[in-house]
KOLDO-759657 format. One line per 2 residues: their letters; for each residue x, y, z of N, C-alpha, C, O. Coordinates in steps of 0.1 Angstrom, whole numbers, plus 5000, padded with zeros to 4 digits. Each point is the difference from the previous one (the first is absolute). Layout:
# residues N
A	X/Y/Z/X/Y/Z/X/Y/Z/X/Y/Z ~ ...
This chain:
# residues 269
XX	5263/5194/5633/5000/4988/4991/5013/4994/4999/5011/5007/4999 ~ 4989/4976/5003/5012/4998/4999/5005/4995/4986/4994/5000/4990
XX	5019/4996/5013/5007/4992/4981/4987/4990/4996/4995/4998/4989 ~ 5002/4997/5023/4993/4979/4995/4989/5010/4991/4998/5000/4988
XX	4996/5010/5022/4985/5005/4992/5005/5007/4988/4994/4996/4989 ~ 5016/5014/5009/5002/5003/4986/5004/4992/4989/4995/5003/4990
XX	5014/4986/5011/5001/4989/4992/4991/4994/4994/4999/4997/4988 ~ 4991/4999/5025/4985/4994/4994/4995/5007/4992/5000/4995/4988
XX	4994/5018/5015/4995/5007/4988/5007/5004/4990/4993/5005/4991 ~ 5022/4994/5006/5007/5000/4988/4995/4993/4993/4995/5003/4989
XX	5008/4985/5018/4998/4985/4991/4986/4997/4996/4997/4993/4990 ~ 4995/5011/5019/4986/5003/4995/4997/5002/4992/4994/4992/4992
XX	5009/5022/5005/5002/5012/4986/5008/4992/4989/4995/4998/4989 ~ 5015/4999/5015/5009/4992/4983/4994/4986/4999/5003/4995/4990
XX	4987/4997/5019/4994/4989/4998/4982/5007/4984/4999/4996/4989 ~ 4995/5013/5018/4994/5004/4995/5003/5005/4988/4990/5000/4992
XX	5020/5006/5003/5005/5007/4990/5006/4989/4995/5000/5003/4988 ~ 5007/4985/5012/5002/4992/4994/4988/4991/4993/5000/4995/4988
XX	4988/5005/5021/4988/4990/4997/4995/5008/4991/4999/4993/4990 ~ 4997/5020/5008/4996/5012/4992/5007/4993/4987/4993/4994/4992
XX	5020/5008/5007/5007/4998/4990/5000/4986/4990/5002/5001/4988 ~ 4995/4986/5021/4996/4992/4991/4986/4998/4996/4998/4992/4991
XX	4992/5014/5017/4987/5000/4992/5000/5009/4991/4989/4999/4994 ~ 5018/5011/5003/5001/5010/4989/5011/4996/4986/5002/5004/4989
XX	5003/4987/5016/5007/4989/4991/4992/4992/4991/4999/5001/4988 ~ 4993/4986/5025/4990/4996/4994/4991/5004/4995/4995/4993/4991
XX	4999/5017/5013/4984/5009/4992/5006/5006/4986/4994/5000/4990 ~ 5017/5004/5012/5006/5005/4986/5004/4988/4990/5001/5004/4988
XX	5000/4984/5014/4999/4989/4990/4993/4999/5002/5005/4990/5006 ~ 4982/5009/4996/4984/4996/4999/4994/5009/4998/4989/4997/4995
XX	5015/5017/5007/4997/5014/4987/5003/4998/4986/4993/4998/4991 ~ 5023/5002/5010/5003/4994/4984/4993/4990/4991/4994/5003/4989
XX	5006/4984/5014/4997/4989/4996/4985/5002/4996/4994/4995/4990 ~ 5001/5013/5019/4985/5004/4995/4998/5008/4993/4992/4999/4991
XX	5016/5013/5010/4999/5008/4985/5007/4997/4988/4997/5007/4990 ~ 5013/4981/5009/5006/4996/4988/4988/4990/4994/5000/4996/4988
XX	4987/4999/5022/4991/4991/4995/4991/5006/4992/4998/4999/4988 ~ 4997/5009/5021/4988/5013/4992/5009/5009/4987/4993/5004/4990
XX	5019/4999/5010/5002/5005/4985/4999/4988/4989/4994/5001/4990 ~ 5012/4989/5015/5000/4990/4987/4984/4996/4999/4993/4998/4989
XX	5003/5000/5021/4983/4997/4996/4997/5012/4986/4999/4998/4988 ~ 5000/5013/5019/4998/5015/4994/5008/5001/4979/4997/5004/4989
XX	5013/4988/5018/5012/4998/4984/4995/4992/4992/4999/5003/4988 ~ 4995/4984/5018/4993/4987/4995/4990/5004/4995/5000/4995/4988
XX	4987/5013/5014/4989/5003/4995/5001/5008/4988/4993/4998/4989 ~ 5017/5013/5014/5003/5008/4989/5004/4991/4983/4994/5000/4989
XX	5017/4991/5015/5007/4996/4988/4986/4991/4994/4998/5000/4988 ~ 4993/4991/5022/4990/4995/4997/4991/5009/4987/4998/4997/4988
XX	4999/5014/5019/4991/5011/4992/5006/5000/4985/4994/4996/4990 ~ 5022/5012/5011/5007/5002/4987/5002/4990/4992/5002/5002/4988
XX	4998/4984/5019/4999/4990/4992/4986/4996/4989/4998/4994/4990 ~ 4993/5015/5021/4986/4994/4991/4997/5009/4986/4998/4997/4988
XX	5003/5018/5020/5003/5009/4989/5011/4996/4986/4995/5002/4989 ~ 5017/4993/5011/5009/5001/4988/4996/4986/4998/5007/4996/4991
XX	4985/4995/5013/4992/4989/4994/4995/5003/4990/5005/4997/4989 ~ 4980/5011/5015/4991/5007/4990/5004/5009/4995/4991/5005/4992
XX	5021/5002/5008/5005/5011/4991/5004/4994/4987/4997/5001/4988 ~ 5012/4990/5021/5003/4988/4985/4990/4990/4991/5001/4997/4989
XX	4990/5000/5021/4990/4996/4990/4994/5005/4989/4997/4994/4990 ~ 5002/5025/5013/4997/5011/4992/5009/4999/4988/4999/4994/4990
XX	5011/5013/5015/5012/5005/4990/5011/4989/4994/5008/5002/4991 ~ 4991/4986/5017/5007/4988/4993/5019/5004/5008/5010/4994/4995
XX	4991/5013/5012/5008/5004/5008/5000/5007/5015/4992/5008/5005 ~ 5018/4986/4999/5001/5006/5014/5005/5018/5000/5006/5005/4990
XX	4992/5002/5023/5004/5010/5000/5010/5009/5009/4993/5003/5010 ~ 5019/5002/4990/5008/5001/5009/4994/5014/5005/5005/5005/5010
XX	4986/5002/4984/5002/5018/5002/4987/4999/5008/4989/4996/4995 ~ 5012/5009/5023/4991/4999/5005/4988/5005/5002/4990/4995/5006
XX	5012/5020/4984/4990/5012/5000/4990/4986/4985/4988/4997/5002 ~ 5019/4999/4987/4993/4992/4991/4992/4990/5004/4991/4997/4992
XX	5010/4995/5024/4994/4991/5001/4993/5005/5009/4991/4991/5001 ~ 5004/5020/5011/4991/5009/5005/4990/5006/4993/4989/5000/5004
XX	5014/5006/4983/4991/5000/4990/4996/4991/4995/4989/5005/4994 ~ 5011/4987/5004/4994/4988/4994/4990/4996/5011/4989/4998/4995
XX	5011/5000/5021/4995/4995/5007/4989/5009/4997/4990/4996/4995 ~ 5013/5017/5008/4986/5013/4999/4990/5002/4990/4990/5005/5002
XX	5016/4988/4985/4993/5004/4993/5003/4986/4984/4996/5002/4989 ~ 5011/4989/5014/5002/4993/4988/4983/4988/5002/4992/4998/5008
XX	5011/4998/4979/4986/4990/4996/5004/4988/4993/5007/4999/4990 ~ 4985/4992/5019/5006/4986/4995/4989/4993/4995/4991/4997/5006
XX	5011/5000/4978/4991/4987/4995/4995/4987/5004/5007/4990/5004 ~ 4982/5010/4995/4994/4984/5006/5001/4994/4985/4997/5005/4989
XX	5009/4983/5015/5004/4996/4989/4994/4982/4998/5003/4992/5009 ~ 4991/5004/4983/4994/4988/4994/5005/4991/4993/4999/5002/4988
XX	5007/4987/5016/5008/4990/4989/4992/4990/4994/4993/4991/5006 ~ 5007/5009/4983/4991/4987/4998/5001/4996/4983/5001/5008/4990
XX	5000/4977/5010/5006/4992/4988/4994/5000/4989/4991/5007/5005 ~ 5004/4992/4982/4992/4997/4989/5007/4986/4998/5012/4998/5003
XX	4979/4990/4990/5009/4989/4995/4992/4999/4986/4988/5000/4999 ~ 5022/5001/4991/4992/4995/4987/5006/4986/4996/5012/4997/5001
XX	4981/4996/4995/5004/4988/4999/5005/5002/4979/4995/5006/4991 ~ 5018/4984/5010/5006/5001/4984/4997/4985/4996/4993/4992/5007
XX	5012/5005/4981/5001/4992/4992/5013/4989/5011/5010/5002/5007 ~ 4981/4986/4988/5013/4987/5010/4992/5004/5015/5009/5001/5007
XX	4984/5002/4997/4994/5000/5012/5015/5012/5008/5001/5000/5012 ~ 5005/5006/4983/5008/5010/5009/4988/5013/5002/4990/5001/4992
XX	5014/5008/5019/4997/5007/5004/5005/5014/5000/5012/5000/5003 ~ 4983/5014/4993/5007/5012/5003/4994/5007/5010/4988/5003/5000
XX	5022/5001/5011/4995/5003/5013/5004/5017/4999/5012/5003/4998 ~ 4978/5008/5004/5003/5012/4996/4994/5005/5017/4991/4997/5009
XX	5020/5010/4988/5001/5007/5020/4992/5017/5000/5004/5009/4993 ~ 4987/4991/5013/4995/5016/4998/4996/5004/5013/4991/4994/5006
XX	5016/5017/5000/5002/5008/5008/4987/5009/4998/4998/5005/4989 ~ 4995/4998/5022/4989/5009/4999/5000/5011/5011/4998/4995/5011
XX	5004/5022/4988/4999/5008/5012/4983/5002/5002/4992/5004/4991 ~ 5007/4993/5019/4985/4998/5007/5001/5014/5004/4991/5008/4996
XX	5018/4997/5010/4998/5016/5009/5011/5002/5006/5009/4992/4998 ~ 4991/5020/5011/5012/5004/5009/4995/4999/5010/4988/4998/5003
XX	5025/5004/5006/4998/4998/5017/5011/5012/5004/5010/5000/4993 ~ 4987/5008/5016/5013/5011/5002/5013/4988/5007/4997/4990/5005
XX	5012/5014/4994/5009/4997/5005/5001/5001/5011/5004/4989/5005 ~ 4995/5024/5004/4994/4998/5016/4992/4985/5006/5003/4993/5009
XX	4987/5007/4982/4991/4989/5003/5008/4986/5002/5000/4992/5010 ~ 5005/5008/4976/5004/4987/4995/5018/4998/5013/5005/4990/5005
XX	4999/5021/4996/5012/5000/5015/4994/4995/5012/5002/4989/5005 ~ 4987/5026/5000/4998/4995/5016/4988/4990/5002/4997/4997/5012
XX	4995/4999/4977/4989/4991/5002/5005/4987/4994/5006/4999/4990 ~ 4991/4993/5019/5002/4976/4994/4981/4999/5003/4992/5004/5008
XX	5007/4989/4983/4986/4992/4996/5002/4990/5001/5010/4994/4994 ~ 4978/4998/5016/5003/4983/5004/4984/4996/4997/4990/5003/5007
XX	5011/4987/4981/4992/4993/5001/4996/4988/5011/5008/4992/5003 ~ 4980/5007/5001/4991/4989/5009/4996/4990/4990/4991/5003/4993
XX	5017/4984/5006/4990/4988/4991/4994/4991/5008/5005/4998/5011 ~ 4985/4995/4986/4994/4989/5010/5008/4991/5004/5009/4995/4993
XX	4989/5001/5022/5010/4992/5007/4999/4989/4993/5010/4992/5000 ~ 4977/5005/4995/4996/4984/4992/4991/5000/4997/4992/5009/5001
XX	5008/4978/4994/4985/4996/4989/4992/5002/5011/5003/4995/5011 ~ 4984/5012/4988/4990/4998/5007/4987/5009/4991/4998/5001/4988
XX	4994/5004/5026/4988/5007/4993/5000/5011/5011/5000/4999/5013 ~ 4999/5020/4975/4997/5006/5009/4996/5007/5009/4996/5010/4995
XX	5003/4991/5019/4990/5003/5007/5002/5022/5005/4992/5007/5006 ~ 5016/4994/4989/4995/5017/5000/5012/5004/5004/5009/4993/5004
XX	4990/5024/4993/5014/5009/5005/4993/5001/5015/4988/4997/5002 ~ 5022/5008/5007/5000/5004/5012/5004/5014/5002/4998/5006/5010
XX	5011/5002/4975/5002/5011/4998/4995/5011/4989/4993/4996/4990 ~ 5009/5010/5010/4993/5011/4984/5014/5010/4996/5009/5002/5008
XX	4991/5001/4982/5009/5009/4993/4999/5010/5009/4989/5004/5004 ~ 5022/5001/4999/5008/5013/5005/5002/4999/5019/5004/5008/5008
XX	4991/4979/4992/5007/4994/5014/5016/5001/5000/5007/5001/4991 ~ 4996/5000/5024/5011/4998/5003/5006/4990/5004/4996/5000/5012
XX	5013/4989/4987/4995/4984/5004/5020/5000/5006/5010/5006/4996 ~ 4988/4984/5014/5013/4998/5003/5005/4985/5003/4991/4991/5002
XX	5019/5006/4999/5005/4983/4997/4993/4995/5011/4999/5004/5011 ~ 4996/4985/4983/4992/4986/5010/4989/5004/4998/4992/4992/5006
XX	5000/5020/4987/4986/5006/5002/4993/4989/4994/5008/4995/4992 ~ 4983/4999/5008/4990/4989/4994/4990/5008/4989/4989/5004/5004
XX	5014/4998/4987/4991/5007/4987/4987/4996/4991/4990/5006/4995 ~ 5013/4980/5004/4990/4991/4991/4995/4986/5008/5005/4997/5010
XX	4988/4999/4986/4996/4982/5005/4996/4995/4985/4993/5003/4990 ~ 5015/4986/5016/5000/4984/4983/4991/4987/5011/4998/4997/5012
XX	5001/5001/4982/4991/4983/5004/5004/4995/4997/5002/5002/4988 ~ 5008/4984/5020/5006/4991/4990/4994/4986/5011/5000/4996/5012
XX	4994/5000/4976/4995/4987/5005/4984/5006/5012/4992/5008/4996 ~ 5009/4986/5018/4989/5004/5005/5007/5014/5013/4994/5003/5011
XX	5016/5002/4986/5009/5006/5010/5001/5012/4988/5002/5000/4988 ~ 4996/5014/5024/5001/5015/4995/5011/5005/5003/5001/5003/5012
XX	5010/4998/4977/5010/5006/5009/5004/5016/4997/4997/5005/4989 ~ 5008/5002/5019/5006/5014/4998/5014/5002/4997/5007/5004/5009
XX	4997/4995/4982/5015/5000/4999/5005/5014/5008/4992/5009/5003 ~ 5020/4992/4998/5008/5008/5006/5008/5009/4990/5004/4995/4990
XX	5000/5022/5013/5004/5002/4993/5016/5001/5001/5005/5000/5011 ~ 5003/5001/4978/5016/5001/5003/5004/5013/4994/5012/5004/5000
XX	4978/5004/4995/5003/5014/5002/4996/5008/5002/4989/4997/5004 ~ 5013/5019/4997/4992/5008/5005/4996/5012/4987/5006/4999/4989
XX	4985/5012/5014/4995/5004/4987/4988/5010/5001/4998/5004/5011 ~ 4996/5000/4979/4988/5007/4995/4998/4992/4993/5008/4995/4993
XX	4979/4999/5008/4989/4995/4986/4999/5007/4991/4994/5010/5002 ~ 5011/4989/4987/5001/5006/4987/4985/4993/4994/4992/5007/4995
XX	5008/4980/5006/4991/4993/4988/4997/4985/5007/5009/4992/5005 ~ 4975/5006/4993/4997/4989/5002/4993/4992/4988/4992/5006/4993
XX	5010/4983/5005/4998/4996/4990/4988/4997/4997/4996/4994/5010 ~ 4995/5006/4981/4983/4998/4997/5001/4981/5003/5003/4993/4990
XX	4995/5002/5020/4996/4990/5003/4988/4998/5011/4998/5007/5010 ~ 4995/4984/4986/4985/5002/5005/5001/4987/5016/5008/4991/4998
XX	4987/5009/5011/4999/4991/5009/4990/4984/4994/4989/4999/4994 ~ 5018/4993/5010/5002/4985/4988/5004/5000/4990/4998/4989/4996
XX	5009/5017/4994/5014/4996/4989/5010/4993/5007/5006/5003/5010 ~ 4995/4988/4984/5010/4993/5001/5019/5008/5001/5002/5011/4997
XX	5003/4983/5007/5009/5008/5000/5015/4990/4997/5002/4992/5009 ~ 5007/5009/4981/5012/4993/5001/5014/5009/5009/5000/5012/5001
XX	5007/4981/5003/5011/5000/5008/5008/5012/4991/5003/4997/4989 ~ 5001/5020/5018/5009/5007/4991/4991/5007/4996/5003/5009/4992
XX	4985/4989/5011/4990/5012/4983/5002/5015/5013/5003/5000/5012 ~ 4995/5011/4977/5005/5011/5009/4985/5001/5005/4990/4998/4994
XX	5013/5007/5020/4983/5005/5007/5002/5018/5001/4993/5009/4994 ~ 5017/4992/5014/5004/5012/5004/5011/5008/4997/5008/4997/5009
XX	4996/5010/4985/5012/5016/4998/4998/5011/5012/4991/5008/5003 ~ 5021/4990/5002/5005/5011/5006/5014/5008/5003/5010/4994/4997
XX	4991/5019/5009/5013/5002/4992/5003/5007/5018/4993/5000/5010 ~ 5020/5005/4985/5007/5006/5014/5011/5007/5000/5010/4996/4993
XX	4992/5015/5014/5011/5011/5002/5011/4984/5002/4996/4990/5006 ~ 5020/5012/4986/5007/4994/5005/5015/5005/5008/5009/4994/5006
XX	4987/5021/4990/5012/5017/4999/4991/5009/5006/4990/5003/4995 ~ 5015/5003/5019/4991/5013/5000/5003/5007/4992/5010/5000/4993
XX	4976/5009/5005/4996/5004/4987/5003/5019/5001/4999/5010/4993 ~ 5006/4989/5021/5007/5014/5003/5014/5002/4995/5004/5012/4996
XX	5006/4975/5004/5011/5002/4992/5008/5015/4996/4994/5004/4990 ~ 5017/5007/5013/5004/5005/4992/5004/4998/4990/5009/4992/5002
XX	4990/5010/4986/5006/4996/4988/5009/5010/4996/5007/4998/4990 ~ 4995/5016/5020/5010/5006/4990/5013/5001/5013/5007/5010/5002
XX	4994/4976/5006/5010/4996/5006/4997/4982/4995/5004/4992/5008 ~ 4992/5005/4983/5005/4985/4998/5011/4992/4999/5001/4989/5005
XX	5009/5019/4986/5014/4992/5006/5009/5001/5014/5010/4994/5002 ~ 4984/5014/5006/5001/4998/5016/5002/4994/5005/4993/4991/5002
XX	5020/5010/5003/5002/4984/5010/4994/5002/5013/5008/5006/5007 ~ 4980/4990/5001/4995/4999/5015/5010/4999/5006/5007/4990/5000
XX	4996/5023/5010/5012/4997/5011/5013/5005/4998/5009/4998/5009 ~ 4992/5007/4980/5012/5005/4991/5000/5013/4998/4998/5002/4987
XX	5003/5012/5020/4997/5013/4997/5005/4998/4983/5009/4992/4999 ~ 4988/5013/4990/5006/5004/4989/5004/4991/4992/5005/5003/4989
XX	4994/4984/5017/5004/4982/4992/4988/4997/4989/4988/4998/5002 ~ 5022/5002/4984/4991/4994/4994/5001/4982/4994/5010/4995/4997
XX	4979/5000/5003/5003/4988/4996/5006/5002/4981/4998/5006/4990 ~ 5012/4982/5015/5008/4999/4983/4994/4991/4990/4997/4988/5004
XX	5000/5016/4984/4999/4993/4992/5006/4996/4986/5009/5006/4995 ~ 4984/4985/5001/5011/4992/4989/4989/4996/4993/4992/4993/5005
XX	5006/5010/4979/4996/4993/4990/5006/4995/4991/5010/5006/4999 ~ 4988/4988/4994/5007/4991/4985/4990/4993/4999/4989/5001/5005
XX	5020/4986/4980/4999/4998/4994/5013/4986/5001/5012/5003/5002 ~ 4982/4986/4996/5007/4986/5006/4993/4991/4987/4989/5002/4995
XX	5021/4989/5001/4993/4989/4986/4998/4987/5011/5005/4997/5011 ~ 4988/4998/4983/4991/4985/5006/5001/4993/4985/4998/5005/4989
XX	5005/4984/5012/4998/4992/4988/4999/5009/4986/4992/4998/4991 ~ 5015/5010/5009/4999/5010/4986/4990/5008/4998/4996/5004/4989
XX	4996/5001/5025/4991/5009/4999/5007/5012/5009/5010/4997/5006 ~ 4985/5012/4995/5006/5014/5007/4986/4997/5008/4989/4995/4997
XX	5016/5008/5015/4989/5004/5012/5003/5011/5010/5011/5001/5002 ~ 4980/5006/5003/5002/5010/5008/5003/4995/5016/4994/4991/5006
XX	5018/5017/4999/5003/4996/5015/5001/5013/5007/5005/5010/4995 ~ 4988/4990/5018/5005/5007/5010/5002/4999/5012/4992/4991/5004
XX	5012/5012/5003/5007/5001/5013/4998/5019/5011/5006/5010/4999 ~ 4987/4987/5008/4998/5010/5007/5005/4999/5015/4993/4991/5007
XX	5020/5019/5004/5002/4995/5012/5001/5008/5003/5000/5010/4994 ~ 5002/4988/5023/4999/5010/5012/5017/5004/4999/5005/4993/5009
XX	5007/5016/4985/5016/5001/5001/5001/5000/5012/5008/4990/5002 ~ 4989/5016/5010/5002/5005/5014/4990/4992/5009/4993/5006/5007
XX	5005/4976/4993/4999/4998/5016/4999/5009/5009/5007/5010/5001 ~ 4981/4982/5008/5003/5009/5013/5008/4986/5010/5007/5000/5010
XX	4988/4993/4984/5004/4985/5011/5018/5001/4990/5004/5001/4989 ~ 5003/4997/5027/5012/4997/4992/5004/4990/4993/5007/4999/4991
XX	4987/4991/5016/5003/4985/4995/4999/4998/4985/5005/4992/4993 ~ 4984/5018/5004/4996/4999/4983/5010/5007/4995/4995/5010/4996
XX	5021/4991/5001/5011/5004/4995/4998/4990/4986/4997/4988/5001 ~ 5005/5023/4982/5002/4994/4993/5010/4985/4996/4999/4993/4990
XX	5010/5008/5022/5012/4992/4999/4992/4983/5005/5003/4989/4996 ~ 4989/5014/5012/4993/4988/5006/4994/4986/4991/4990/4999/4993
XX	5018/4995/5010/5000/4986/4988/4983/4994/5003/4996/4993/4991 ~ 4997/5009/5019/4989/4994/5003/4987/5006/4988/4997/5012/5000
XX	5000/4981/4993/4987/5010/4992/4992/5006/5005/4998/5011/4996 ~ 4993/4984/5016/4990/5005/5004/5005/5010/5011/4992/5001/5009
XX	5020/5007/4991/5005/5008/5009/5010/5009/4996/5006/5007/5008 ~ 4995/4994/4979/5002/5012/4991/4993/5008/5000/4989/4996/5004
XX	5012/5021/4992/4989/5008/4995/4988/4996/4998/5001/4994/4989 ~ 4987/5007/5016/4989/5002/4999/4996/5004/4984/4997/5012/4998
XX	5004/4979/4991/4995/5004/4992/4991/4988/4988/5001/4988/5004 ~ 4991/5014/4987/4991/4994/4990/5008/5000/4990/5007/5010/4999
XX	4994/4977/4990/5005/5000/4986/5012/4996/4998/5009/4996/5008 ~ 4993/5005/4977/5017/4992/5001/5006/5008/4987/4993/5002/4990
XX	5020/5003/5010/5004/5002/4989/5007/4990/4987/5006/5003/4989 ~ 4990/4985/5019/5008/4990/4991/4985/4991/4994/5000/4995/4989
XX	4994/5005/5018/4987/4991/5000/4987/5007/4995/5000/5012/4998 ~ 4986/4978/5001/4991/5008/4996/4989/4999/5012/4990/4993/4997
XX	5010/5009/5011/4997/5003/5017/4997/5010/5004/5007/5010/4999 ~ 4976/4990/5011/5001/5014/5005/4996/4994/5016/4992/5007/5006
XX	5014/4983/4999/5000/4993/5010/5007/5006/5011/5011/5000/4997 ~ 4986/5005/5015/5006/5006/5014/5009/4992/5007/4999/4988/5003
XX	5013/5021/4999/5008/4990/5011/4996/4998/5017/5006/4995/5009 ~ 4983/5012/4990/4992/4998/5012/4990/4990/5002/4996/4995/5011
X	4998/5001/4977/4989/4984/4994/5005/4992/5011/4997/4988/5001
């Protein structure tokens, strides 16, 4: 074998081990960038969930909650009032009026329910008339499904749906009633949280061995009222760019709420 042929195959060899080297460059920034996407997806859903939870916690208790084992229990086992507002007017002397406000509890809903289930009413697309369900209670129905027909004018139409769902409730309407624009036809409701959830890792940060998300509650005045504020965030980014120091809003910490404001709005929205 001469120099020309061992050179070649040197160079062969350090050509290939060079090429090696920059697709393991680039796969490794296209590894990263994909696992910094799926944790924050993973982060985003979470703070989503805990947002919904210390929503209805607070609707309960009239406060938010920083202790995470407190608001885990509550999901498991707390009960929330269905609640009824509605006016009395008695009329006075001089034609004035006294308007008396009376709150009525109809019943409970678990808390579980009232977290991982949303209920969407179906109202008529428009004035028309009738013409039948296309579904029954305890269907499973999904967006764009066609559920009802209205007659409007000499034309049958099927509206479209824009959500998805279980039939909870169809409304007693007979085929020819007239029908106005908005009246409810259909209720149905929907997982909006898997319903697998650990709860006794909820302040978990996704992607973070042993990271917990931080929280912050108070108490902030608004026009001479006290209002409840919180703020819930991811401390440890996995994306670096999200450094607290980062003047950009939407590229800070990964977090819901404000400690100055009365907001439980995402800097991911």
């Amino acid at each position: 074998m001469n120099l020309t042929k061992i050179l070649t195959g040197v160079l062969l060899i350090l050509s290939l081990y060079l090429a090696w080297l920059l697709y393991r460059s680039v796969q490794g920034t296209i590894e990263e960038r994909e696992s910094i996407s799926t944790t924050e997806a993973a982060v985003i859903e979470k703070l989503k969930f805990i947002r919904e939870a210390q929503i209805v916690y607070q609707s309960v208790n009239k406060r938010y909650t920083a202790n995470w084992d407190s608001l885990a229990n509550f999901i498991r086992s707390g009960q929330v009032p269905i609640i009824q507002r509605r006016e009395e007017i008695k009329q006075l002397a001089y034609g004035q009026e006294e308007v008396t406000v009376i709150i009525d509890t109809l019943g409970f809903v678990s808390a579980r329910d009232k977290i991982f289930k949303k209920s969407y009413t179906v109202g008529a697309s428009e004035d028309g008339i009738f013409m039948g369900f296309k579904v029954k209670e305890g269907d499973r129905v999904v967006k764009s499904q066609r559920t009802y027909q209205i007659k409007v004018g000499e034309k049958v139409n099927e509206p479209q749906l824009v959500d998805q769902g279980v039939i909870t409730k169809l409304e007693d309407v007979k085929v020819g009633d007239a029908l106005k624009k908005g009246q409810p036809l259909i209720t149905m409701s929907d997982d909006v949280f898997d319903a697998n959830i650990d709860l006794a890792t909820l302040g978990n940060v996704p992607g973070n061995e042993g990271g917990k998300f931080e929280v912050f509650v108070g108490v902030v005045e608004r026009g001479g009222i006290k209002v409840q504020v919180i703020e819930v965030k991811d401390p440890k980014p996995v994306n670096p760019s999200r450094k607290e120091s980062n003047e950009a809003k939407n590229r800070k910490p990964l977090h819901f709420g404000s400690r100055l404001d009365v907001s439980t709005s995402g800097n991911w929205e």
